[in-house]
C-alpha positions in Angstrom: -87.8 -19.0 45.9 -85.1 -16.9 47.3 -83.1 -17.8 50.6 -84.9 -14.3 52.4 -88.3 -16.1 51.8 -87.6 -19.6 52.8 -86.1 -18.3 56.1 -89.3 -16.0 56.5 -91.2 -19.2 56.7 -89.2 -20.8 59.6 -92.0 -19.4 62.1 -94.6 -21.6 60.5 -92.6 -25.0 61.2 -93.5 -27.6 63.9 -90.9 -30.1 64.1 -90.0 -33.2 66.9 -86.9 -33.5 67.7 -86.1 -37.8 69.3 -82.9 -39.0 70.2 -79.9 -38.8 72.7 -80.2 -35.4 74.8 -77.1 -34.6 76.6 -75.2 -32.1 78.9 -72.6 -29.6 77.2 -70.2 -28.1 80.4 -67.8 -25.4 79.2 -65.2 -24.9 81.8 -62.7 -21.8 80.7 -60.0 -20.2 82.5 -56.8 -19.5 81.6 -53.7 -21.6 81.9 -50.3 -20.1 83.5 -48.6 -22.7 85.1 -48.0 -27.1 85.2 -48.7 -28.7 87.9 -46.1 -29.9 90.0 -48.1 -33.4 90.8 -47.9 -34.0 87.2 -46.6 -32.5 84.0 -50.3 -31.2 83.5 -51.5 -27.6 82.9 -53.5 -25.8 85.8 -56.5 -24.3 84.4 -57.0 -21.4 86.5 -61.4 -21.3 86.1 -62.9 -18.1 85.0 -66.7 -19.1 83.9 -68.7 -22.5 83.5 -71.3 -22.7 80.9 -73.9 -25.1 80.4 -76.4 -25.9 77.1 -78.4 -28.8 76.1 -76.5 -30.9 74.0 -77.3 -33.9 71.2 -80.6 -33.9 70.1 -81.3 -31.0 72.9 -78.8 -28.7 70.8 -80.7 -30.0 67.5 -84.0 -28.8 69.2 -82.3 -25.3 70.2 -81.2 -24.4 66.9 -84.9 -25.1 65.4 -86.2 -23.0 68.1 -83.6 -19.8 67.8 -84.6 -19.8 63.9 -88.4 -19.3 65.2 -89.9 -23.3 64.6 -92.0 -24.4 67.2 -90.4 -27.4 68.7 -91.1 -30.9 70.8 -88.6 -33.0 72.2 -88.2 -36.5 72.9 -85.3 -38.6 75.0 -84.3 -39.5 78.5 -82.7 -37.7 81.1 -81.2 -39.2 84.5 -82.9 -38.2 87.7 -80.1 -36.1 88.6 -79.0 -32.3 88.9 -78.3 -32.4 85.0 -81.3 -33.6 84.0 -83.0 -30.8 86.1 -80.7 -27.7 84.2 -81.4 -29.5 80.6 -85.3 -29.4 81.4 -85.2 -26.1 82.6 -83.2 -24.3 80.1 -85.7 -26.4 77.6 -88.5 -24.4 79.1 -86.7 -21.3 79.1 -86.4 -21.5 75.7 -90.1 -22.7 75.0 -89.3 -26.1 73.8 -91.8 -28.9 74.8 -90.0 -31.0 77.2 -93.6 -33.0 78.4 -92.1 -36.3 76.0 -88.7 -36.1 78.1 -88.7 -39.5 79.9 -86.2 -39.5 83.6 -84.6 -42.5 83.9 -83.3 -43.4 87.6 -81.5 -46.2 86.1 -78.9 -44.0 84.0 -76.9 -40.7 84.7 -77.8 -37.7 82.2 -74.8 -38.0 79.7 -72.6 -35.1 79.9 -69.7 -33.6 78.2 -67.1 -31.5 80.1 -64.9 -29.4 78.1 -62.2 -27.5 79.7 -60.9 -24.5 77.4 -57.8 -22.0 77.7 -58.9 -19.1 75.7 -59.7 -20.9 72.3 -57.6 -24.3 73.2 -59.7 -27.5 74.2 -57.0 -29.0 76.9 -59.7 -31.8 78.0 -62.7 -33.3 78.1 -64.6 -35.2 81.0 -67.6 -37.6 80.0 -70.1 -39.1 82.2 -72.4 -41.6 80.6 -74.1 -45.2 80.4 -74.1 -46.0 76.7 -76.1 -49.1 77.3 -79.2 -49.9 75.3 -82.9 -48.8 76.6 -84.7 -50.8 78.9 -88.0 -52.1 77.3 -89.8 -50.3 79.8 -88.2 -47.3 79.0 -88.3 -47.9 75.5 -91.7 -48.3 75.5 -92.3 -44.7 77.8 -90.6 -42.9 75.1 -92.5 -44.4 72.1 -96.2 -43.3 73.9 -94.3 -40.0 74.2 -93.9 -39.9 70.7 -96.9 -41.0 69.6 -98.6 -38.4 71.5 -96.3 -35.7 70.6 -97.3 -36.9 66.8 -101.2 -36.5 67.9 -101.2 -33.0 69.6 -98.5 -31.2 68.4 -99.1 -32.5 64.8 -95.4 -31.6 63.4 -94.5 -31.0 60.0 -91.4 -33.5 60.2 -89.3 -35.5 62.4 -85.6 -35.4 63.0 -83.7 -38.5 64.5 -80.8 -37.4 66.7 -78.4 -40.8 67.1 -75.6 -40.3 69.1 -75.0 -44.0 70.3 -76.3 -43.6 74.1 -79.1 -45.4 74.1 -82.3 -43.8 73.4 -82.3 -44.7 69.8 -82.9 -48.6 69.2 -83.7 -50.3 65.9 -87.3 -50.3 67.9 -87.7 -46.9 68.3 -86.6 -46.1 65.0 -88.6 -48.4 62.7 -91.7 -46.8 64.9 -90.8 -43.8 64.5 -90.4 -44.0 60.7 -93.2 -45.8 60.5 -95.4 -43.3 62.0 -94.2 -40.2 59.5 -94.6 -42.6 56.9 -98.3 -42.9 57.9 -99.0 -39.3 58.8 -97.2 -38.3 55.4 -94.2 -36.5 57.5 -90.7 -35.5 56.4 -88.1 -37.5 58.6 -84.1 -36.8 58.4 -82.0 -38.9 60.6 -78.5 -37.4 61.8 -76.4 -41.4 62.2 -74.4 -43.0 63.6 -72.3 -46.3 63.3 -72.3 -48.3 60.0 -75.7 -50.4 60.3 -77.9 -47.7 58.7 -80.3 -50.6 57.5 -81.8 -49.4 60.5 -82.5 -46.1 59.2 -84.7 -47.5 56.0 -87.3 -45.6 55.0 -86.1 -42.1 56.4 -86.5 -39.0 54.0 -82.7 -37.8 54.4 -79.7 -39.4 56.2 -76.7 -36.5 57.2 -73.4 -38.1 58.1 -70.3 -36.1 57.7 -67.4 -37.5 55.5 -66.1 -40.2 58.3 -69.4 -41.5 58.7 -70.3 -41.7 55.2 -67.1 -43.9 54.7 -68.2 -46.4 57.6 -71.2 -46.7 56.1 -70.7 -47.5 53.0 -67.3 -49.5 53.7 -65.7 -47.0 50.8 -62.9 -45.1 51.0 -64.1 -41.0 49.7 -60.8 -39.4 47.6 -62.4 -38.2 45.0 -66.0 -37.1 43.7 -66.6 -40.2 42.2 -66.4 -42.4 45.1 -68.0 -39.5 47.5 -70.8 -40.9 44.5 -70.6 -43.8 45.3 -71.0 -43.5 48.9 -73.8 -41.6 48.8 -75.9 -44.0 46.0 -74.5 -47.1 48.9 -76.0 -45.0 51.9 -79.5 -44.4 49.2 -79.5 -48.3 48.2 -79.0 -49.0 52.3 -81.7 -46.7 53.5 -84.2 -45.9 50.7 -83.7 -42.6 52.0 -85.0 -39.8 49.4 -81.8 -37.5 49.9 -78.3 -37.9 51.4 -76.2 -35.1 52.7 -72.6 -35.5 53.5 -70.9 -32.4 55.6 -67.5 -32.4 54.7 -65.6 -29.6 56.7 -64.1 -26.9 54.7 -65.0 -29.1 51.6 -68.7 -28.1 51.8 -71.8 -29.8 52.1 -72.6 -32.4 49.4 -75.9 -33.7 48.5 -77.5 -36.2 46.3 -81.4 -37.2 45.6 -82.9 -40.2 44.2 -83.9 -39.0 41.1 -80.2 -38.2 40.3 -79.8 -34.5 41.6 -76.7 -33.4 43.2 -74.4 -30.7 44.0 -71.3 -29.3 46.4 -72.3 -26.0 48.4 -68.5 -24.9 49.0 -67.8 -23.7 52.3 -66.8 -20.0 52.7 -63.6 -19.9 54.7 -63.6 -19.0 58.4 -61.5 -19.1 61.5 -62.7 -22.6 62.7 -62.8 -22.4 66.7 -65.1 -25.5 67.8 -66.9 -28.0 65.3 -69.1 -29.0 68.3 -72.7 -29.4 67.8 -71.7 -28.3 63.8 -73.6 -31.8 62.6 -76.7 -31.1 64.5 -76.9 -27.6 63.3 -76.5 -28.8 59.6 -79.4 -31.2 59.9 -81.8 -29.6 62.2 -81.6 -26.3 59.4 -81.3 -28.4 56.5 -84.7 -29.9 57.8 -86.1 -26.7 58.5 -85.6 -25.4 55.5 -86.9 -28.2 53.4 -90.0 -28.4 55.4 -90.7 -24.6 54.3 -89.5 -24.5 50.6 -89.3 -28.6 49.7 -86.0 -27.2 47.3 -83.2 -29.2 48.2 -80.1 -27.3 47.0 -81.3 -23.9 48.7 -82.0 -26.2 52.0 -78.4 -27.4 51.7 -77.1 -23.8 51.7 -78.7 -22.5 54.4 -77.9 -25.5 56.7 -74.4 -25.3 55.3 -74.1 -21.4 56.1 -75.4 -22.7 59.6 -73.0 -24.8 60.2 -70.3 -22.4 59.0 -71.3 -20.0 61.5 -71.7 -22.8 64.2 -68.2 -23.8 63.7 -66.5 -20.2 63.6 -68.0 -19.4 67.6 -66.6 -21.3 70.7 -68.6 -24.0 72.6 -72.3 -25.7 71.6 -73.8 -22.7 69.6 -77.2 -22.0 68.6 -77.4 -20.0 65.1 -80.3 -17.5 65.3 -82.4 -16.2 62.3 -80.9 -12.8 62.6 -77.3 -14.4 62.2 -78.6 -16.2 58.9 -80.0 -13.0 57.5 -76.8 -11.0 58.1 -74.6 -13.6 56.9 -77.0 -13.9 53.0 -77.0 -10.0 53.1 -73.3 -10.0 53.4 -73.0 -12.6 50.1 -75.0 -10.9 48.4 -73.1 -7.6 49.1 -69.8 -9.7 48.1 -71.3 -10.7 45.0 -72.3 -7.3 43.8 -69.2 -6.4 44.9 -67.6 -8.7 42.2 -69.1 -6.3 39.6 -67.4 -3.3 38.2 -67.3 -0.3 35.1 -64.4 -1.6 33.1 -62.5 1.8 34.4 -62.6 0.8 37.3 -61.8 -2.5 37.4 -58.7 -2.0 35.0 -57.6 -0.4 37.8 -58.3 -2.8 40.3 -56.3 -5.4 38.3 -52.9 -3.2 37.9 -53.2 -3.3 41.8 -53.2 -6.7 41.7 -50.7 -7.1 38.7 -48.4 -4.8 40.8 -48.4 -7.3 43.4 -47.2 -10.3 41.1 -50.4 -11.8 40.9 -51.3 -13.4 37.8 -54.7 -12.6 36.0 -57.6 -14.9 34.4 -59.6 -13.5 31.7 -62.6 -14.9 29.6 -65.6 -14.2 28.1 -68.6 -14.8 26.5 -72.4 -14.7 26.7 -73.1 -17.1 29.2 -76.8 -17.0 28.5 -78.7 -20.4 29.7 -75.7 -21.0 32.1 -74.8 -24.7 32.2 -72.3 -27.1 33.4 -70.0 -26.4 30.2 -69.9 -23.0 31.4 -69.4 -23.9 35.0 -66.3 -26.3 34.3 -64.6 -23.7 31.8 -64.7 -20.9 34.6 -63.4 -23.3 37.5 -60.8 -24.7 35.5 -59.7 -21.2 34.7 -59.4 -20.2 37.7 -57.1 -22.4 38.5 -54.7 -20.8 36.3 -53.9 -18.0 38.1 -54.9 -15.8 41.3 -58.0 -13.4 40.3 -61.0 -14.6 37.0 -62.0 -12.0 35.1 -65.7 -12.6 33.0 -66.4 -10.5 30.6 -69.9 -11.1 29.6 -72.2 -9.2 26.4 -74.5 -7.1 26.9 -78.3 -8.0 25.7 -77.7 -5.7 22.8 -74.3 -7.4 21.7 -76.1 -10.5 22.4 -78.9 -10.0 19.9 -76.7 -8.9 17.2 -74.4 -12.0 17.7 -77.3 -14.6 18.4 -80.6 -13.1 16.4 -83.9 -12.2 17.8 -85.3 -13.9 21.2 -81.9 -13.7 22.4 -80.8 -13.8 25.1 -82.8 -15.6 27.0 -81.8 -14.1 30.5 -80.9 -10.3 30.7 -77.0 -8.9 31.1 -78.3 -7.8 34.7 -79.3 -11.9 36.0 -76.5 -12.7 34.1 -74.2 -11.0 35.6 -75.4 -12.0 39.6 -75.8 -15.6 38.3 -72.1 -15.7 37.7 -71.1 -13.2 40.9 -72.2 -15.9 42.8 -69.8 -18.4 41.8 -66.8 -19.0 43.7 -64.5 -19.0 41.2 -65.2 -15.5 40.0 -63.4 -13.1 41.8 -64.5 -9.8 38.8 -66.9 -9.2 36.0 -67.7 -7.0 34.0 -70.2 -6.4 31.2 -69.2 -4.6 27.2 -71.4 -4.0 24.6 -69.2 -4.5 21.3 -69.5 -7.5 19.4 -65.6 -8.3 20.7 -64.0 -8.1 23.8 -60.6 -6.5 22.3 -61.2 -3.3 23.4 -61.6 -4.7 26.6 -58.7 -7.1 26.9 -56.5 -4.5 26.1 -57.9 -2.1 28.8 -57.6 -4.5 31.7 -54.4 -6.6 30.5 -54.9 -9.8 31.8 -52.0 -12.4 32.0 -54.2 -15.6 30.7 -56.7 -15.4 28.3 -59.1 -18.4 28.2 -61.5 -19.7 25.7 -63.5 -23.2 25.1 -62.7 -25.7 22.9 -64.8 -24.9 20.2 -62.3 -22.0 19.3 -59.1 -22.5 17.6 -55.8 -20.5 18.9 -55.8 -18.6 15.5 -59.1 -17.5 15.8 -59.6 -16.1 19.6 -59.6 -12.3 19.8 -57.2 -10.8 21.9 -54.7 -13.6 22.0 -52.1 -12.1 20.0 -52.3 -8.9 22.2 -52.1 -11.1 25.5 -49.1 -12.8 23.9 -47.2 -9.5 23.3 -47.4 -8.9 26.9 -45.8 -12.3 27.9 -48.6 -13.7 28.9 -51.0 -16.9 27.4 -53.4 -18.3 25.6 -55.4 -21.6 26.9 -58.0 -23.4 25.4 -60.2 -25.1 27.5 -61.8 -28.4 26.6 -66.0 -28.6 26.3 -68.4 -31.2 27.8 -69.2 -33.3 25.0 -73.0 -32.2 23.8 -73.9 -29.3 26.2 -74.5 -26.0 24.8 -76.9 -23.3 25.3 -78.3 -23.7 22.1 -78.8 -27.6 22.4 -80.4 -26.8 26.2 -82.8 -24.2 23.8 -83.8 -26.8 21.4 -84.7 -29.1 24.3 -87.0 -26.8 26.0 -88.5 -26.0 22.7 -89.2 -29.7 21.7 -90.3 -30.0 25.4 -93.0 -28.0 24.6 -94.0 -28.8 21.0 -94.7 -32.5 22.9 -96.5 -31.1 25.9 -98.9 -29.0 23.6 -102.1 -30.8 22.8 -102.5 -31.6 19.2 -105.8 -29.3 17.8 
């Protein structure tokens, strides 16, 4: 299922939104002066902005994608609590399980900004747990909201005020579990014990190390984080946001990945958490893929993070920001005219070139590991991939499996690949001495004296390197796979 037609789906969604709703103030001006009380700026006000905050911003970024949205919390009986349940209705989000608590001030957040610089922040709150009274208010407000508006799945917004209590949130689970509904929980603190039984648990990278009481370096204990935070919870999936690392994810029955973010001018990571896990949400609720939910959340939160102040991300911006990759990634491929004159630009400017090539035909993660590691060798990687008639005269009949056009997007996509291009003889010599490249690159299945081209690369000064293969993974062992798979899943006669 393509990314266009998950997020055409959004409309159909109902989700409830429970948790800790709060008050985001924007105070901006400009700053020209220190005060001569104190060695403090003067913020010289311009405009004051208000939005819902917490789980209220989790709630507006489900509704500006088109979901139909409840929400559940506590507000104080005071002039905060009225804007948050007005702007709520403004936006057509059900407010009716929104519980006012005369007890308790609304929490709010006051950010003062000078042009893009946070100089302070103001916060008014009473962190302490839920009465039982209250407690008990908000869990007939959910158990209604689960009766009438019948949602699709559940998010748990935990910010540490108060609203959500080990209570609250074994009921809670409890309920989805018995209706059959998806529940995500967005943590906090390192007792997620509490969270058992949720479908997916979204810290970011600090949390995840709380958590699990391990320190993340490297992938393999960002592994074991995760699988600690799976063992803790029984959740199904866990998704760690990790700033301009990504978004990582890992599932139960072992699948995983890294959705790389796509560099941005960072302005405020406000509200960047709730975005990620209100879309993730949405998005597995209308395609139940995981690693296409984990990009669209992550492009969220990409776009959340690049505006200034609690932002909402709307459909519209999703759909510009996939028809702008996609654009990039046809963009990667090029006639081998004219990208031999792309690359003596780049050449021109000292920068060193990657070259490789081969088939790529049932792309694995062999293929995936020779084409980050050469990348790293130089500034720009170059694939060279064969056309389906050089393919069929170097493989036999039935191949390839996937035609020179897929082929060719499949590997656009990637990160690491900055050009490609495809050639139809059976080698790429011809090619490599069109577009000159500084490296050449193979796998280690070849030897140095047998990789075309490498003598030529040589005589230019540049290099040969041989890149080392995952042990067992070919396309040809995948094909054999999929062919026994099916010898044992046809019915004897």
């Amino acid at each position: 299922m393509r990314i266009a037609e998950i997020m055409k789906r959004f409309g159909r969604q109902r989700i409830l939104v429970v948790g800790d709703i709060m008050l985001d103030r924007y105070v901006r001006g400009t700053v020209e002066r220190i005060s001569p009380e104190a060695p403090v700026p003067v913020l010289k006000v311009t405009e004051e902005a208000c939005a819902p905050g917490g789980a209220g911003n989790v709630a507006m970024n489900l509704r500006t994608m088109g979901a139909k949205v409840e929400l559940v919390g506590s507000l104080g009986k005071d002039r905060e609590g009225d804007g948050i349940v007005s702007f709520l209705k403004e936006s057509g989000i059900g407010s009716g399980g929104i519980v006012r608590d005369s007890t308790k001030p609304t929490t709010s957040k006051t950010r003062l900004i000078s042009g893009t610089q946070q100089i302070a922040r103001m916060d008014m709150e009473v962190d302490t747990p839920t009465r039982e009274k209250l407690e008990k208010a908000l869990l007939n407000s959910i158990e209604r909201a689960v009766g009438e508006f019948k949602p699709k799945g559940i998010i748990i917004s935990d910010y540490s005020k108060g609203v959500v209590t080990d209570g609250l949130v074994s009921r809670v689970i409890g309920l989805a579990k018995k209706s059959r509904m998806f529940v995500t929980v967005d943590p906090k603190g390192k007792e997620y014990a509490r969270y058992r039984g949720a479908s997916a648990i979204t810290p970011n990278l600090r949390e995840a190390e709380l958590a699990s009481g391990i320190k993340i370096s490297d992938e393999r204990t960002l592994r074991k984080a995760a699988e600690m935070i799976m063992k803790q919870t029984e959740a199904d999936f866990v998704l760690i946001t990790r700033g301009s690392g990504g978004m990582s994810y890992f599932s139960k029955n072992g699948e995983s990945g890294t959705v790389p973010s796509h560099p941005v001018e960072v302005f405020d990571v406000t509200g960047a958490g709730d975005t990620a896990a209100g879309v993730f949400t949405l998005s597995f609720l209308a395609s139940y893929l995981l690693e296409e939910s984990v990009k669209i959340a992550n492009a969220a939160a990409g776009i959340v993070v690049s505006r200034i102040g609690t932002a909402s991300v709307t459909k519209a911006d999703l759909e510009t920001y996939f028809a702008r990759e996609e654009e990039k990634e046809k963009g990667k491929i090029h006639t081998r005219a004219a990208l031999a004159k792309t690359l003596a630009g780049i050449r021109s400017k000292g920068r060193r070139v990657v070259f490789t090539n081969g088939c790529f035909d049932l792309f694995h993660t062999g293929h995936l590991k020779l084409l980050r590691e050469a990348r790293k060798l130089g500034d720009a990687l170059v694939v060279a991939i064969n056309s389906d008639r050089s393919v069929r005269k170097l493989k036999g009949p039935g191949r390839p499996y996937i035609g020179e056009a897929d082929r060719a997007l499949l590997l656009a996509a990637l990160d690491c690949v900055d050009y490609l291009c495809v050639f139809g003889e059976d080698t790429p010599l011809e090619l490599i001495k069109e577009l000159k490249p500084d490296v050449l690159v193979k796998g280690g299945d070849y030897r140095r004296e047998d990789i075309i081209g490498g003598d030529f690369v040589e005589s230019l000064g540049g290099r040969v390197e041989i890149i080392p293969l995952i042990k067992g993974m070919s396309t040809s062992s995948l094909a054999e796979k999929i062919k026994n798979s099916k010898r044992k899943s046809t019915p004897s006669s």
